[in-house]
BABA-679844 format. One line per 8 residues: number of its first residue (from 1); for each residue x, y, z of N, C-alpha, C, O. Coordinates in steps of 0.05 Angstrom, whole numbers. Layout:
NUM = X Y Z X Y Z X Y Z X Y Z ~ ...
END
This chain:
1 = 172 226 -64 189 212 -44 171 198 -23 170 174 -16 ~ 155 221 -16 135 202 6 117 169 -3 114 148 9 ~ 107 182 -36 93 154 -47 116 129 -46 111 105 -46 ~ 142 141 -45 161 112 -53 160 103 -18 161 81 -9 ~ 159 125 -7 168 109 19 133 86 30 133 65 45 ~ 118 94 22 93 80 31 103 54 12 102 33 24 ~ 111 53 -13 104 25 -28 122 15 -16 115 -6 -4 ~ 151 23 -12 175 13 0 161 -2 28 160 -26 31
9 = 150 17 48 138 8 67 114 -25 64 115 -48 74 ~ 96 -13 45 89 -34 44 93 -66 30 82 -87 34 ~ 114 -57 13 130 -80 5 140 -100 17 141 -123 10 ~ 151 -86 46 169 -93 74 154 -108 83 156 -133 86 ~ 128 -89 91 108 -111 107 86 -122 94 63 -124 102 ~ 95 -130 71 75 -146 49 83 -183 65 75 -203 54 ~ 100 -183 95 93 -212 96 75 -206 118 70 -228 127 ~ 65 -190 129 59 -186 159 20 -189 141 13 -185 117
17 = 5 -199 164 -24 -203 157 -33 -168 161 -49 -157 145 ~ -24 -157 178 -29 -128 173 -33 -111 146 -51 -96 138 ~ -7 -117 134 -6 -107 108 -24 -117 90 -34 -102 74 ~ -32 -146 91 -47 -158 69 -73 -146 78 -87 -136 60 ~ -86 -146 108 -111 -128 103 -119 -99 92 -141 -91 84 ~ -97 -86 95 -88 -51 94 -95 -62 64 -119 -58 57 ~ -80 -75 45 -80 -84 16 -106 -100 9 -112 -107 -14 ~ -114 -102 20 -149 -102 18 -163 -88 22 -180 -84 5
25 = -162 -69 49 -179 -49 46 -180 -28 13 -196 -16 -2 ~ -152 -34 18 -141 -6 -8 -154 -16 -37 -168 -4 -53 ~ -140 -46 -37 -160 -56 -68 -176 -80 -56 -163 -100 -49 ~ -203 -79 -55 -226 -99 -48 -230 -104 -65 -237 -93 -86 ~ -223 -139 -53 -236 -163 -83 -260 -157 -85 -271 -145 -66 ~ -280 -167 -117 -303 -163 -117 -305 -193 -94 -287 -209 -89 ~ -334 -192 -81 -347 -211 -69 -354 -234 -78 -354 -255 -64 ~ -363 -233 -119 -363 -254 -134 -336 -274 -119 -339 -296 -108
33 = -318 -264 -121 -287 -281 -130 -294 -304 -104 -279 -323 -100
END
């Protein structure tokens, strides 16, 4: 329940620039890209 509520969460704030760094920290592009 808790994992759904974090993706749910971050789904929500997948427009906010917050989320997109949190979603970077969590998966970092390689540096190549």
């Amino acid at each position: 329940m808790l994992a759904a509520t974090r993706e749910a969460n971050l789904r929500r704030t997948s427009r906010s620039p917050r989320a997109l760094s949190v979603l970077r920290l969590l998966k970092p592009q390689p540096k190549n890209h």
